[in-house]
C-alpha positions as CSV (number, residue, x, y, z in Angstrom):
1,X,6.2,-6.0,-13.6
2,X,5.1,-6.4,-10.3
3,X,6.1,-7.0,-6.8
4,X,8.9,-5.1,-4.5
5,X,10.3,-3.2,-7.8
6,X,6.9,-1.2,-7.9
7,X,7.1,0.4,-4.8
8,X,8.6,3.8,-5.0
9,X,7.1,4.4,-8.4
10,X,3.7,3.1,-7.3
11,X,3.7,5.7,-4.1
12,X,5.3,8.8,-6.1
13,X,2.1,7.8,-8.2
14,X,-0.7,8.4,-4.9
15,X,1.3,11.1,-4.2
16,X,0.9,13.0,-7.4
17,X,-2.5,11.4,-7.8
18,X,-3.9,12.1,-4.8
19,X,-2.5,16.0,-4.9
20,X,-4.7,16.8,-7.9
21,X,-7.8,14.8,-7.7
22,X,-10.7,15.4,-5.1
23,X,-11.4,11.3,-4.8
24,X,-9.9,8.3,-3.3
25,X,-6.8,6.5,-4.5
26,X,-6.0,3.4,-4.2
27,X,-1.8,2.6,-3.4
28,X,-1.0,-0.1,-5.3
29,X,2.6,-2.1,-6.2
30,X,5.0,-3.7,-4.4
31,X,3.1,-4.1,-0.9
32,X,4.6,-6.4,1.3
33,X,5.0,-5.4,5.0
34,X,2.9,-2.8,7.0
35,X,5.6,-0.1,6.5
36,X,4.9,-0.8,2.7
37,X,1.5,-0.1,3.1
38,X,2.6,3.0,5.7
39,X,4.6,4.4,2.8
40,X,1.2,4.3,0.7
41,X,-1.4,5.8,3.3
42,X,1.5,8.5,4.3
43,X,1.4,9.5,0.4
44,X,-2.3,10.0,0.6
45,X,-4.2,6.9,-0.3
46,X,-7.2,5.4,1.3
47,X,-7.0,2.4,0.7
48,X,-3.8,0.0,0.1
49,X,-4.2,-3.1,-2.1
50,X,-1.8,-6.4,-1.3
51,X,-1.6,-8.2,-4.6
52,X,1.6,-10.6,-5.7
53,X,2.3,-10.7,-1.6
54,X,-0.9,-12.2,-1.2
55,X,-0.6,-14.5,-4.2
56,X,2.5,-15.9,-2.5
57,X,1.1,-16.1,1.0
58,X,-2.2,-15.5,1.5
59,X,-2.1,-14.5,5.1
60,X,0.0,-11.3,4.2
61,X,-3.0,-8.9,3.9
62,X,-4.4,-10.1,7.5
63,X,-0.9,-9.9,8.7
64,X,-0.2,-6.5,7.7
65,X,-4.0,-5.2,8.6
66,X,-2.9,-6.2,12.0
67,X,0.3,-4.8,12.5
68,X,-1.3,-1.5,11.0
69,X,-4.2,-1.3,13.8
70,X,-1.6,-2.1,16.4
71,X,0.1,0.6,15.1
72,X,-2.9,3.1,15.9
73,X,-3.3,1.5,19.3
């Protein structure tokens, strides 16, 4: 399973994750836009991975890298 689907299970995952380890985490599943990845980094993860997204368009993950650091102005 992968893609859109994974989403909401893959960030209630970083959120436990993240609550009862001491390291980073990695949000992965279902990334596709920068709100997507949002979702992940809001649950706790340091890092977001882009992975069926990128297989179907490979300028997804510099897409959503730059909507993200508009986003921090």
């Amino acid at each position: 399973l992968s893609g859109p689907a994974l989403l909401p299970v893959g960030v209630l995952a970083t959120r436990r994750v993240t609550e009862r380890v001491g390291m980073p985490v990695i949000g992965v599943g279902g990334v596709r836009t920068a709100a997507d990845a949002r979702e992940y980094l809001a649950a706790g993860a340091s890092l977001v991975a882009i992975g069926t997204a990128a297989l179907a368009d490979p300028r997804v993950p510099e897409r959503i890298a730059r909507e993200l650091g508009k986003a921090r102005g």
